[in-house]
N, C-alpha and C positions, 0 to 999 in steps of 0.2 A: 300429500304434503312432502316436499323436500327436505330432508337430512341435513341440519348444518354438519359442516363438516369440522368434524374434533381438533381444540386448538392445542392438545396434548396427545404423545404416541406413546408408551412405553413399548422399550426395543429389547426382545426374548432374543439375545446374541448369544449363539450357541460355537463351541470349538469346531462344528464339524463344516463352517465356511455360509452358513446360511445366518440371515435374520428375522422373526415373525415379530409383526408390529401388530399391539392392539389398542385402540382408541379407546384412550382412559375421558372416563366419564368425571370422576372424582375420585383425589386419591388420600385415601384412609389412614394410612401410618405409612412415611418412610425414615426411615434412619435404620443406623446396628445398633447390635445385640454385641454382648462380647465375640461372637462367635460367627456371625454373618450379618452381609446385608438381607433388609428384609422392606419390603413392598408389598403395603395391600391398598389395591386399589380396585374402585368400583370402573368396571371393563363396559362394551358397549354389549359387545355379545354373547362373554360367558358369565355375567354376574360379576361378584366379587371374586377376584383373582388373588392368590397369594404367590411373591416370589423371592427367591431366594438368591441369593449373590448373582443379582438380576437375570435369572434361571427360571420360566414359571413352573411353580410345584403343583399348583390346584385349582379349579376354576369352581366355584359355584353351581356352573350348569351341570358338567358333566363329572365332576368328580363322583359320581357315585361309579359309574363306568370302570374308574381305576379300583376304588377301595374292594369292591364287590370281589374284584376281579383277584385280588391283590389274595382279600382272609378267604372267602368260599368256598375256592375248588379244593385247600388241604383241611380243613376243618370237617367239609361234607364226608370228605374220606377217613377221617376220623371215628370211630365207631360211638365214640362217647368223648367229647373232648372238654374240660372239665378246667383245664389251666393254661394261659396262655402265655409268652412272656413277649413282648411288642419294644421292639428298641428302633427310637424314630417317633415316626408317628403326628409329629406336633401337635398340628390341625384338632388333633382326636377323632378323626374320622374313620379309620384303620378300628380304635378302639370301640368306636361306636358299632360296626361291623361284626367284630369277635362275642360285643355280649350280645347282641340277637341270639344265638344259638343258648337255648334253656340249658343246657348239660353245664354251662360256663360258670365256676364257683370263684376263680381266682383269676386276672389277670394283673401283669402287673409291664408296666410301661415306663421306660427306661430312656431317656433323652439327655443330650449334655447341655441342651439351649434353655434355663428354665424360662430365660425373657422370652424368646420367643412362644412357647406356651402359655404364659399369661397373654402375651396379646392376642394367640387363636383363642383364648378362652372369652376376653372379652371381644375381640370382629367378628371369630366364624363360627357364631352361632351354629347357622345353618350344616355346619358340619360336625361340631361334635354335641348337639342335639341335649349336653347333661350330664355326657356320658365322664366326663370325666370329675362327677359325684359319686359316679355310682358307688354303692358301699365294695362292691366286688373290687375295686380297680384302686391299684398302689400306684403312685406316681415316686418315681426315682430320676433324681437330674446328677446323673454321672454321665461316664466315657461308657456306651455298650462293653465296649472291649473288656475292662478295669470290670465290670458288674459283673459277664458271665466270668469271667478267668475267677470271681469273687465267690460267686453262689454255689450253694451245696441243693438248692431246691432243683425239682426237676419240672419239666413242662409238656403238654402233649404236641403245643405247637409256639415255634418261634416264628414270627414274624419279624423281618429287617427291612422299614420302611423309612431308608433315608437318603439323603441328598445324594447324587450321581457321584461315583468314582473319578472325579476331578482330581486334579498335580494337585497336591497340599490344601486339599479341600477337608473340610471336617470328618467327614464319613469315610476316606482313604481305607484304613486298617480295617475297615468293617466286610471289605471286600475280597477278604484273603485267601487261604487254603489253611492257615494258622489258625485263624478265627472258626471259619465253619468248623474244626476240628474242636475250637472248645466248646461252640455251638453243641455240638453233639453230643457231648459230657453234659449238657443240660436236657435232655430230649428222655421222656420215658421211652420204652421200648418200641410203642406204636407210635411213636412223635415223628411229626414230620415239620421241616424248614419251609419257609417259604422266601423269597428275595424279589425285591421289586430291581428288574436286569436291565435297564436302559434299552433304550430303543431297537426293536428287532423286524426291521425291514428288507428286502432284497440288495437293497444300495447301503445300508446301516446296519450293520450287525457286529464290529468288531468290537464293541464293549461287552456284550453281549456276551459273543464267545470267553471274554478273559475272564469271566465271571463264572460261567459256565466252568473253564476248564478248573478254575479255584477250588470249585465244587464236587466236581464231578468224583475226587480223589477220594471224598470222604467217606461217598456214602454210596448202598449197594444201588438205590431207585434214585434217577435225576432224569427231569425232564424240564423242557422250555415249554413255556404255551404264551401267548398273547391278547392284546385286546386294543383294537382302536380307539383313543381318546382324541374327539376332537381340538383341545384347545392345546393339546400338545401338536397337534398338527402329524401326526406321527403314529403308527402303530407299537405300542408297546410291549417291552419283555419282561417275563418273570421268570423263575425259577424253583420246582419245587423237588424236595430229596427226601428221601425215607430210607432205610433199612428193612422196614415193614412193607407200609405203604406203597402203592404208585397210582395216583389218582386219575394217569389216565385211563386207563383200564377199567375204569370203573362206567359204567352203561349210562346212557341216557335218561334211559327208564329207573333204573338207581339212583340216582340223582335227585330224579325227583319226587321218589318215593323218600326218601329221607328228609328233603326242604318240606315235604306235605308232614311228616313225624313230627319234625321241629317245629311247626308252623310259619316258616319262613317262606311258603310257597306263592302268598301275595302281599309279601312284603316287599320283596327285593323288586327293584325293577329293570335290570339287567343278567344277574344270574338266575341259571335252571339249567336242564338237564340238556338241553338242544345247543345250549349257551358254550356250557364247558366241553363237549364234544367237539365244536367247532372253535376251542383255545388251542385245543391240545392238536389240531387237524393243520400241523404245517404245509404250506407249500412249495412244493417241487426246489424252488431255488433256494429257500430255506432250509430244509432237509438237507443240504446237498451241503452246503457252508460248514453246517452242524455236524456231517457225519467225518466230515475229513479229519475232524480229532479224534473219531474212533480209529482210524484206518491205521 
């Protein structure tokens, strides 16, 4: 049977000269928040989409791809990680992520949008699953920034999962070499960052790096690793830092000896031990981008 074809498109216009159009099925909530525009609408191919100053943040289908990808590889490398502090996040799916690992007594989740958190709580079910009942998890609607420069608590891992380092975008300051530095006044000793680093492709990587370099000052362990998200259309970058830690380093068969400890081993359905070897496993013209700020 023949597809009518969609009498609505929503347009993902991106700074970097390109457009990805998705045929909206039905669209769920659009208007602002004090803080941004926000769109969720039922997509044809990746479920329910969430998007941001018409930026898409999350699809239904594949968002597990990104969160997995995002909490896993520093947490696994974690010996025991017990507290987390999560600035971002909306959705709750980041959060839903952190408390799988049993070791997890505290986390606590820091957002400046509280509208937009009430509306992922009541559309994206499917994403944050509950989680943000859980007894363990404090929800705080401030500035990141204003929180950590605030708290005396310390964490075993930060998570910063928010909107793209855009001109006068909300998330700007969170992207600094000022910030990671207060960031790390919040880290117990084996604590490690983690940073969701915009897109890191052969032809796309210059945000990438400015994030990188931001970071790289602060701390002794930093590395890039990646992960393809379909609905972003794009392979994506992260960044994770330690003093302690460097998770890539850490074996295959490590990996998942630990996800088997935690009983995460058939939970997840994208991370494991084969998974994060090949994040952390750049190539050739990537490597090469990357190292010229060591040189």
């Amino acid at each position: 049977m023949k597809e009518t074809r969609p009498s609505l498109w929503f347009n993902d216009i991106g700074p970097w000269g390109e457009t990805h159009q998705f045929a909206v099925e039905s669209m769920i909530f659009s208007g602002r928040t004090q803080f941004q525009e926000v769109a969720i609408f039922e997509s044809r191919e990746y479920g329910t989409m969430l998007a941001l100053d018409g930026l898409v943040q999350s699809a239904e289908d594949d968002e597990y791809i990104y969160h997995e990808s995002l909490v896993h590889p520093a947490l696994v490398a974690h010996p025991e990680p017990s507290s987390v502090l999560v600035i971002g996040g909306g959705e709750g799916a980041t959060i839903r992520e952190v408390l799988r690992h049993p070791t997890i007594k505290r986390v606590v989740m820091v957002d400046i949008d509280r509208e937009l958190v009430e509306l992922c709580k009541e559309h994206l079910d499917d994403w944050h699953r509950g989680a943000f009942d859980d007894p363990r998890v404090e929800l705080v609607f401030s500035d990141g920034k204003e929180f950590v420069a605030a708290t005396r608590e310390k964490f075993d891992g930060v998570i910063i999962d928010v909107t793209d380092a855009l001109d006068e975008g909300p998330a700007l300051a969170l992207y600094t070499e000022d910030f990671y530095r207060s960031v790390k006044q919040c880290l117990t000793a084996s604590g490690l960052i983690v940073v969701q680093a915009m897109e890191l492709s052969g032809l796309d990587y210059a945000d990438h790096k400015k994030v990188r370099q931001s970071l790289r000052h602060a701390f002794r362990h930093m590395k890039s690793y990646r992960a393809f998200v379909p609905s972003f259309w794009s392979t994506w970058g992260f960044l994770v830092a330690s003093d302690a830690i460097d998770p890539s380093q850490i074996s295959s068969q490590k990996v998942d000896e630990i996800l088997r400890s935690r009983g995460l081993e058939s939970v997840l359905r994208y991370y494991d031990g084969q998974t994060h070897t090949h994040m952390f496993s750049l190539p050739k013209d990537i490597r090469a981008v990357l190292a010229q700020e060591e040189g």
